[in-house]
Gaussian input, Z-matrix of N, CA and C with variables (Angstrom, degrees):
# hf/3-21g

backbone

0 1
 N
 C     1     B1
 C     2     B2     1     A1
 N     3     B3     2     A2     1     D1
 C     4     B4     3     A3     2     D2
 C     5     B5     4     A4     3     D3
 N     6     B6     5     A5     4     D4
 C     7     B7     6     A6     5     D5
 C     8     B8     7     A7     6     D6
 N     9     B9     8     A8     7     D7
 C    10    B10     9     A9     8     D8
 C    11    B11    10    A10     9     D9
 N    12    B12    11    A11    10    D10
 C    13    B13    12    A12    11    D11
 C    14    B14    13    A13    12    D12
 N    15    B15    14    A14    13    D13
 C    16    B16    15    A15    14    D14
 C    17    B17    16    A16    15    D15
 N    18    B18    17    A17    16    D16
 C    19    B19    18    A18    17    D17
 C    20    B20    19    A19    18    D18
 N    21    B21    20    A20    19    D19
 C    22    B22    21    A21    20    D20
 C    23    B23    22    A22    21    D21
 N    24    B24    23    A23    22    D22
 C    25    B25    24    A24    23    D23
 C    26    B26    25    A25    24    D24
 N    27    B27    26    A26    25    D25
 C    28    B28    27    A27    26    D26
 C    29    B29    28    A28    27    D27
 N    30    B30    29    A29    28    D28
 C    31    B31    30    A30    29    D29
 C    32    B32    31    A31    30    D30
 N    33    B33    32    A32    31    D31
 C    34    B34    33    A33    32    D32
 C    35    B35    34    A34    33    D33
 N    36    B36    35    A35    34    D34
 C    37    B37    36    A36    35    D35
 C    38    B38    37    A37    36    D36
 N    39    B39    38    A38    37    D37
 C    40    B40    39    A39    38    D38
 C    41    B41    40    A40    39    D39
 N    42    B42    41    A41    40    D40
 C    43    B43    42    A42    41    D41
 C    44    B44    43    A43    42    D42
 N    45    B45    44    A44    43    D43
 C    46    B46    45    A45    44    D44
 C    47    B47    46    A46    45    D45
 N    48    B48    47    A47    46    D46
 C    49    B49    48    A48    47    D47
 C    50    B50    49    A49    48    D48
 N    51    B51    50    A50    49    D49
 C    52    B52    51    A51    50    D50
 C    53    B53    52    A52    51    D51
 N    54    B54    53    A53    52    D52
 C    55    B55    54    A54    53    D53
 C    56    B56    55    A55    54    D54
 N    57    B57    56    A56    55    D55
 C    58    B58    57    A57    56    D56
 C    59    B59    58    A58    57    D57
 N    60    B60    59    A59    58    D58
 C    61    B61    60    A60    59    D59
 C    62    B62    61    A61    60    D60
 N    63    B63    62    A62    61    D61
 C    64    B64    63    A63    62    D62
 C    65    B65    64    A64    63    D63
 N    66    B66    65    A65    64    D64
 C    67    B67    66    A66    65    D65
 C    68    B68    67    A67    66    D66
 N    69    B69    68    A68    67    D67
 C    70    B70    69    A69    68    D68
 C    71    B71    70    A70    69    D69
 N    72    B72    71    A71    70    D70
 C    73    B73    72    A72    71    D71
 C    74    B74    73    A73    72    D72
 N    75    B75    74    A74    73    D73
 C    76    B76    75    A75    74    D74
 C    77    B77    76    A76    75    D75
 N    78    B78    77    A77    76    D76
 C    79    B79    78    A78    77    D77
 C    80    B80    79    A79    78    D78
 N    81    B81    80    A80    79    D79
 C    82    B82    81    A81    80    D80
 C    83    B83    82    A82    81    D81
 N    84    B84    83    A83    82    D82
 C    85    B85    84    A84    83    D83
 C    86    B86    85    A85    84    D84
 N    87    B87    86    A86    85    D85
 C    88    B88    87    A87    86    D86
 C    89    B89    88    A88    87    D87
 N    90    B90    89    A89    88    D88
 C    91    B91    90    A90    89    D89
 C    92    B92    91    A91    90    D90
 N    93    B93    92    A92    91    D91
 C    94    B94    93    A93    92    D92
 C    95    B95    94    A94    93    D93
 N    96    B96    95    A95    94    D94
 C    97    B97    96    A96    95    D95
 C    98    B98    97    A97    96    D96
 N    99    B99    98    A98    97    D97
 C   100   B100    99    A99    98    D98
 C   101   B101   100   A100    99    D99
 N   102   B102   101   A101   100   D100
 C   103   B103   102   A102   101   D101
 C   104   B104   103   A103   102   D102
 N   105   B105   104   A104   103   D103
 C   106   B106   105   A105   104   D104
 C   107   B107   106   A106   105   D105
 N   108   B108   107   A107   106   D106
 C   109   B109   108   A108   107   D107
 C   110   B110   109   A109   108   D108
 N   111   B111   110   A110   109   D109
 C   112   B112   111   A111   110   D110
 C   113   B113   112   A112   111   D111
 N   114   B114   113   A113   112   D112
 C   115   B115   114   A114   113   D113
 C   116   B116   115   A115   114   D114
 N   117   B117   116   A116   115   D115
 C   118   B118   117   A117   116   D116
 C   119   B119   118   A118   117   D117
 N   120   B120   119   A119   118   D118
 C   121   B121   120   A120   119   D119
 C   122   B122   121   A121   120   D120
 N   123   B123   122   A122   121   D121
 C   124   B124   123   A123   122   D122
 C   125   B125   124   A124   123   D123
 N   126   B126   125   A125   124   D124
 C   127   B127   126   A126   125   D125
 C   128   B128   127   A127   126   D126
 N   129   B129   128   A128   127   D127
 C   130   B130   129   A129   128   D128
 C   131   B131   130   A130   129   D129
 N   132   B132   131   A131   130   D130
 C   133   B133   132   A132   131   D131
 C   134   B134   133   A133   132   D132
 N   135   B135   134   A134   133   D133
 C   136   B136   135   A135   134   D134
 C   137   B137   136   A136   135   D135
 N   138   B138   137   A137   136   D136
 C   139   B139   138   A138   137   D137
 C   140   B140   139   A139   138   D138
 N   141   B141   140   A140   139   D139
 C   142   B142   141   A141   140   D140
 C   143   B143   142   A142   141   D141
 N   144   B144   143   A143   142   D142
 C   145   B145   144   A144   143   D143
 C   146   B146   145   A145   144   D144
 N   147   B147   146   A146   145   D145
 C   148   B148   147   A147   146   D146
 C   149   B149   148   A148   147   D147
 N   150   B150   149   A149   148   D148
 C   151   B151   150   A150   149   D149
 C   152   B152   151   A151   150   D150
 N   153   B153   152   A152   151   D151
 C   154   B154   153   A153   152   D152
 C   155   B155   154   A154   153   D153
 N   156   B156   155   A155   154   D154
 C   157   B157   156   A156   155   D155
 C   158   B158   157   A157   156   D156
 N   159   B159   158   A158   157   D157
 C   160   B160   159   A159   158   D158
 C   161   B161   160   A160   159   D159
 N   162   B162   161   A161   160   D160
 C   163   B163   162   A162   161   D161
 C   164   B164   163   A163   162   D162
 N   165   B165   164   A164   163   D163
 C   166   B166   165   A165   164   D164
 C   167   B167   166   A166   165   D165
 N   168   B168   167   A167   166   D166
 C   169   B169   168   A168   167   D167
 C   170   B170   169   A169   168   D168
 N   171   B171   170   A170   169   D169
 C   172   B172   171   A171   170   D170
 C   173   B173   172   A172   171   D171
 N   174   B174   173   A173   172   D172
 C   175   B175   174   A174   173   D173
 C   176   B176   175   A175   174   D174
 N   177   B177   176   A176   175   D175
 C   178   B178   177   A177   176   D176
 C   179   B179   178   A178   177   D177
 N   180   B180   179   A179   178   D178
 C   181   B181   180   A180   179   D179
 C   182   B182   181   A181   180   D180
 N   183   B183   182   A182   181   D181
 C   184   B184   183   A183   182   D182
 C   185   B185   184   A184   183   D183
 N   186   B186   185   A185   184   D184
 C   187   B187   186   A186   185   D185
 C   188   B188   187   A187   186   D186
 N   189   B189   188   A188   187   D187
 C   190   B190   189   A189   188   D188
 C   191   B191   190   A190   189   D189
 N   192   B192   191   A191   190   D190
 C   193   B193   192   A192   191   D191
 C   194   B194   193   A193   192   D192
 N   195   B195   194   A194   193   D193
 C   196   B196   195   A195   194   D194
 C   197   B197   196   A196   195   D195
 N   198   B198   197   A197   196   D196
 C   199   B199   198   A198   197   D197
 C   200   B200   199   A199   198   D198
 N   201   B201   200   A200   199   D199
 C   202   B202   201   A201   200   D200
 C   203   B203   202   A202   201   D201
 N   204   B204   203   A203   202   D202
 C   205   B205   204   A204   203   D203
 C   206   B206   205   A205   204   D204
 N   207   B207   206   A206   205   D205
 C   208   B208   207   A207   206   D206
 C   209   B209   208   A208   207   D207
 N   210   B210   209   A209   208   D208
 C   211   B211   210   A210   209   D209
 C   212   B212   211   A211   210   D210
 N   213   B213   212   A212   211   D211
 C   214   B214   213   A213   212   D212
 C   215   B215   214   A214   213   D213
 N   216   B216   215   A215   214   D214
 C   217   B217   216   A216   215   D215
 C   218   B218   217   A217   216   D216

   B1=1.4419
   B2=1.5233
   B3=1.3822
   B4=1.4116
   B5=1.1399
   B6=1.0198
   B7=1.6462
   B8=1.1766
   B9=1.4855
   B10=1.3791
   B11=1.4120
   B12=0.9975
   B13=1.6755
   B14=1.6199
   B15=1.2193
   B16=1.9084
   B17=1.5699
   B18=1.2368
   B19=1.6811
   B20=1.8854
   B21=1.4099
   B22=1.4698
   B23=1.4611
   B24=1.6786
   B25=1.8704
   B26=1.0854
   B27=0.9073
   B28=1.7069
   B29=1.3622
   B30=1.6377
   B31=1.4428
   B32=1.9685
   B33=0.9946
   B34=1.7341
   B35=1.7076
   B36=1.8104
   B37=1.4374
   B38=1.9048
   B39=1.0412
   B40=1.2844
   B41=1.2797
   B42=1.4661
   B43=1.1934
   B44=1.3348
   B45=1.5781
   B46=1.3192
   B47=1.5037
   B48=1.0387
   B49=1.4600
   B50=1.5487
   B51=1.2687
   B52=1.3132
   B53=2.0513
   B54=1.1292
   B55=1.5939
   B56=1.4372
   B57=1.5272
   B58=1.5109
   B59=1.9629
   B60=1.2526
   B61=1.6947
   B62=1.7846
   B63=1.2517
   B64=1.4454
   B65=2.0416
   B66=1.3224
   B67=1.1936
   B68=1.1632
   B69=1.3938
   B70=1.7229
   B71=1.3173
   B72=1.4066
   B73=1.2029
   B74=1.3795
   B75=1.4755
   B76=1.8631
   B77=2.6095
   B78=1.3232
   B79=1.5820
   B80=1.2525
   B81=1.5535
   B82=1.3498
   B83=1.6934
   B84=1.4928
   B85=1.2131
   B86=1.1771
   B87=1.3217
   B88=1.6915
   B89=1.3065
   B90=1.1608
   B91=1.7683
   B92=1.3741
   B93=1.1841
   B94=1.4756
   B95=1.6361
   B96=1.5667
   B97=1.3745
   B98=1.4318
   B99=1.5063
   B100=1.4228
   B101=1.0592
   B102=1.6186
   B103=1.6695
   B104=0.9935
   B105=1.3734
   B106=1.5493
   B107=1.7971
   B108=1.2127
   B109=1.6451
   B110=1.2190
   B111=1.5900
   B112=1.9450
   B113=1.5912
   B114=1.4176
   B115=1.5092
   B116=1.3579
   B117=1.4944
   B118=1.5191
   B119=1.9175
   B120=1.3558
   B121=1.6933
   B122=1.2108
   B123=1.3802
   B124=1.5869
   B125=1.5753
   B126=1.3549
   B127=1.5822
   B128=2.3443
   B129=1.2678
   B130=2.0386
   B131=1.8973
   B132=1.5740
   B133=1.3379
   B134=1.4868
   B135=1.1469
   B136=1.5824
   B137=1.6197
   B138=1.8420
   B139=1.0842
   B140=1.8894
   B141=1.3999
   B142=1.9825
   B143=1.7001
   B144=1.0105
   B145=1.4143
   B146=1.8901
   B147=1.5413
   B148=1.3066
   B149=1.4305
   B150=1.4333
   B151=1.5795
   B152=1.4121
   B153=1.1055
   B154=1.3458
   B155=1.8395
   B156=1.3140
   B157=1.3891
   B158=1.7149
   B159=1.1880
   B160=1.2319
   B161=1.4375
   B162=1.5870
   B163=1.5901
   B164=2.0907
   B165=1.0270
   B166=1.1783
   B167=1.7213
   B168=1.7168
   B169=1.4115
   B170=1.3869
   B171=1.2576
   B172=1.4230
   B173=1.8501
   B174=1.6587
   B175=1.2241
   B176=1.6199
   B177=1.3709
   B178=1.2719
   B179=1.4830
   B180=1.4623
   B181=1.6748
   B182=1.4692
   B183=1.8059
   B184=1.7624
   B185=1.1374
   B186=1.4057
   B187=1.5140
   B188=1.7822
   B189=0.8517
   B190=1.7034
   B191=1.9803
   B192=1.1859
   B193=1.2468
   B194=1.0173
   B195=1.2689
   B196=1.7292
   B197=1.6273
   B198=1.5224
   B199=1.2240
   B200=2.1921
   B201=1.3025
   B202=1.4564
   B203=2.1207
   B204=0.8180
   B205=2.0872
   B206=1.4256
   B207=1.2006
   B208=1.6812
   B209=1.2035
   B210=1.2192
   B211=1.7308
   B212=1.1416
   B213=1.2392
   B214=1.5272
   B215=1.6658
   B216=1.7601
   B217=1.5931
   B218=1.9120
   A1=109.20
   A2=122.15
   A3=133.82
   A4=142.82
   A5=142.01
   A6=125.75
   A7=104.21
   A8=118.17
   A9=130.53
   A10=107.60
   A11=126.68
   A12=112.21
   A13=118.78
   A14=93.43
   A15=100.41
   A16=80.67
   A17=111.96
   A18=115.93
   A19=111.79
   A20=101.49
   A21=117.70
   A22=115.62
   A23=108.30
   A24=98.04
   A25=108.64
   A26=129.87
   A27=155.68
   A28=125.73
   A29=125.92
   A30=121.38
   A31=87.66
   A32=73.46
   A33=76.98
   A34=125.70
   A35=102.69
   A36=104.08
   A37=130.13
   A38=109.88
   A39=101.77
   A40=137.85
   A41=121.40
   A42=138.33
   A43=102.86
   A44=115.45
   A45=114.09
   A46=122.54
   A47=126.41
   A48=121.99
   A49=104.98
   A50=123.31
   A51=148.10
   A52=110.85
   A53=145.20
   A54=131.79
   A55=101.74
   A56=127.73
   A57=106.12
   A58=85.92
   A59=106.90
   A60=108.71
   A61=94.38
   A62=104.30
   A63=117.64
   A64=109.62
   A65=107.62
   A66=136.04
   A67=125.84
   A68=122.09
   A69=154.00
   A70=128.08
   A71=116.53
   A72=106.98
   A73=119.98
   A74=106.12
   A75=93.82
   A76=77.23
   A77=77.30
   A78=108.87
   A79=117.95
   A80=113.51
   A81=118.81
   A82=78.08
   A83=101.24
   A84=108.94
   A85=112.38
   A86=123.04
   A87=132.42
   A88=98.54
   A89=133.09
   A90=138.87
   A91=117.11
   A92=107.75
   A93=127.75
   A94=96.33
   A95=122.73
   A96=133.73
   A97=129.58
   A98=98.66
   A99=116.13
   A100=120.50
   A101=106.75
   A102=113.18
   A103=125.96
   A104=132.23
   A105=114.87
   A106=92.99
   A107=114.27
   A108=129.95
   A109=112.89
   A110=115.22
   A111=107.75
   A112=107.42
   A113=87.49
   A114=117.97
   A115=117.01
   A116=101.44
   A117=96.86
   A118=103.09
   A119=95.04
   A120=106.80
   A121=113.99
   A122=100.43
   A123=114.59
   A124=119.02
   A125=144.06
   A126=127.01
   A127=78.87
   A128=93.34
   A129=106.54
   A130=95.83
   A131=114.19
   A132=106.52
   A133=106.75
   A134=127.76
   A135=128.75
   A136=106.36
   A137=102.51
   A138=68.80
   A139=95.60
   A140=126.32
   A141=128.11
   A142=102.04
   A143=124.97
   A144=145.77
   A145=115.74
   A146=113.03
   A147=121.10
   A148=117.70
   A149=114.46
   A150=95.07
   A151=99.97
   A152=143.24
   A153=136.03
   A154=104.72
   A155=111.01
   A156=126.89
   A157=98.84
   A158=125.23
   A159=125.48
   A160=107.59
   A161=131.20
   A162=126.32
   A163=92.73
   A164=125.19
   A165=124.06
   A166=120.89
   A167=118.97
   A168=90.59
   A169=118.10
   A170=107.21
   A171=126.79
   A172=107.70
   A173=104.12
   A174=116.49
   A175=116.57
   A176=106.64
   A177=113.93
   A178=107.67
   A179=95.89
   A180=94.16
   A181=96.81
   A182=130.07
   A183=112.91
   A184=95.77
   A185=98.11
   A186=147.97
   A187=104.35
   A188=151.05
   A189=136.87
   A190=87.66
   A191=138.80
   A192=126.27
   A193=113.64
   A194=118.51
   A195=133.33
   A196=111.53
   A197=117.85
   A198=104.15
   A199=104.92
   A200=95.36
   A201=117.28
   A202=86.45
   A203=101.36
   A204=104.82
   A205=79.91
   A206=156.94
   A207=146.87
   A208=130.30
   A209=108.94
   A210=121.16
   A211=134.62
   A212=128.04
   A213=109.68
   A214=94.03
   A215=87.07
   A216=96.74
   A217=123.80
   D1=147.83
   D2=158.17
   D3=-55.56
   D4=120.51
   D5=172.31
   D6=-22.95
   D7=-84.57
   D8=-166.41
   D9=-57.45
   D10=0.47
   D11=161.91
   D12=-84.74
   D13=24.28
   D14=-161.19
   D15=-114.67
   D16=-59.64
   D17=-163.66
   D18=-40.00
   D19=118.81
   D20=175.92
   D21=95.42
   D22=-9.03
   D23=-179.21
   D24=-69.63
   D25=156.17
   D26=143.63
   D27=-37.82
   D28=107.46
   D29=-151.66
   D30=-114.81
   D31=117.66
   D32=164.98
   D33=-138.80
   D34=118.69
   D35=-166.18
   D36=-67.75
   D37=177.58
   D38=175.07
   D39=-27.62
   D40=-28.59
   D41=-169.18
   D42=-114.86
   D43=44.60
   D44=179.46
   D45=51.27
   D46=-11.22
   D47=-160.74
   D48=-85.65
   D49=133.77
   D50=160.36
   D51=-32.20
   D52=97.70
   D53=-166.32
   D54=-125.63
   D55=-12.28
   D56=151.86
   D57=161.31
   D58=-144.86
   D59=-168.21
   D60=-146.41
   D61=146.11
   D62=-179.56
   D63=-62.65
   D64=105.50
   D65=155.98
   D66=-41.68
   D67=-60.66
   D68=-120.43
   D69=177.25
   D70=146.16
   D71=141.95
   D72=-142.04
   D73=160.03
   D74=-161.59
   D75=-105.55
   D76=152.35
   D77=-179.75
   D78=-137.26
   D79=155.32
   D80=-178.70
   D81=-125.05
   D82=140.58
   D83=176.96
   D84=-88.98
   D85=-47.50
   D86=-163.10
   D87=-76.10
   D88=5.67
   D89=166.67
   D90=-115.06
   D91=-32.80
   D92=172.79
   D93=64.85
   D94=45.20
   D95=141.11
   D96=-95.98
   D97=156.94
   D98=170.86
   D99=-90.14
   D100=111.12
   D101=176.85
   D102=-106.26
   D103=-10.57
   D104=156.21
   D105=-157.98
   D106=166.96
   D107=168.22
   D108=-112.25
   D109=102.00
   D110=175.22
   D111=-88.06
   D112=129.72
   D113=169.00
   D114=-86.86
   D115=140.24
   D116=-170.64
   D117=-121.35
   D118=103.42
   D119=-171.25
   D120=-108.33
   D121=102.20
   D122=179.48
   D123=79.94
   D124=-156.37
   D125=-134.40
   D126=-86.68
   D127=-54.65
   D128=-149.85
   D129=-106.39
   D130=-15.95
   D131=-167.92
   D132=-75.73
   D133=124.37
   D134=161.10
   D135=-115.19
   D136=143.81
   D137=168.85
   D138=-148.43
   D139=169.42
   D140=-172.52
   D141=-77.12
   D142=118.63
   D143=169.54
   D144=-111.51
   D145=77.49
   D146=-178.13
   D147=-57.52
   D148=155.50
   D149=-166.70
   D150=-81.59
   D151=-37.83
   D152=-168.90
   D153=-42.83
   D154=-29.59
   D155=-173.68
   D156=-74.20
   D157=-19.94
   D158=-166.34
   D159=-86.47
   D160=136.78
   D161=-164.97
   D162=-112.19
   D163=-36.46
   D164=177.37
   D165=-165.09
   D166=130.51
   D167=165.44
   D168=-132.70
   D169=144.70
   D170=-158.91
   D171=-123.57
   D172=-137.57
   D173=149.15
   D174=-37.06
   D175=-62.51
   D176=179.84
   D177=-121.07
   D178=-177.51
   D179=-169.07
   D180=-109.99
   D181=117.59
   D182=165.56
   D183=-95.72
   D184=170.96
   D185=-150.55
   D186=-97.91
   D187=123.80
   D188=157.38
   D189=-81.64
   D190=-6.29
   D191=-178.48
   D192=-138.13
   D193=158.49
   D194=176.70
   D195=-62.40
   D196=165.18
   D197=-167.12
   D198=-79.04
   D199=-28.26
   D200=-164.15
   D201=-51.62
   D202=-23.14
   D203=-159.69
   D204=-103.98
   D205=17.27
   D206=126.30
   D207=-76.15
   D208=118.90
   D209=173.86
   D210=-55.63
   D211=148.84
   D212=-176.03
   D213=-83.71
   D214=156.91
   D215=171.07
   D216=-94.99

C-alpha cells in the first residue's frame, strides 16, 4: 500500500469510536519507514498513531488501542 492511500480514511479506535481521518504521515526517509500517521481530530486536535498501534487497514483504519492511549501529534 501507499502512503497516499492512507490520506483521508477514517481511524477508528478500539472501542469502535470514530477519532478523526488520516492527515499525514510522519517517515524516515533513510529507512524508507512508516513512523507514525497524524490524525486530524476535530477543528486544531492532531494527534501520532504508531503503526504497531494499528490493528488493520482497510476501508478504514482500526485501532489495537483506545483513543485516550494516543499522543498528541
Amino acid at each position: 500500500m501507499k502512503t497516499r492511500d492512507l490520506f483521508g480514511k477514517e481511524v477508528i479506535d478500539a472501542d469502535a469510536k470514530v477519532i478523526g481521518r488520516v492527515e499525514d504521515c510522519d517517515l524516515d526517509i533513510s529507512s524508507a519507514s512508516l513512523l507514525g500517521i497524524v490524525v486530524k481530530s476535530g477543528f486544531k486536535r492532531r494527534l501520532l498513531v504508531l503503526p504497531q498501534d494499528v490493528a488493520k487497514i482497510g476501508d478504514k483504519i482500526v485501532l489495537k488501542i483506545t483513543a485516550d492511549k494516543i499522543r498528541k501529534a
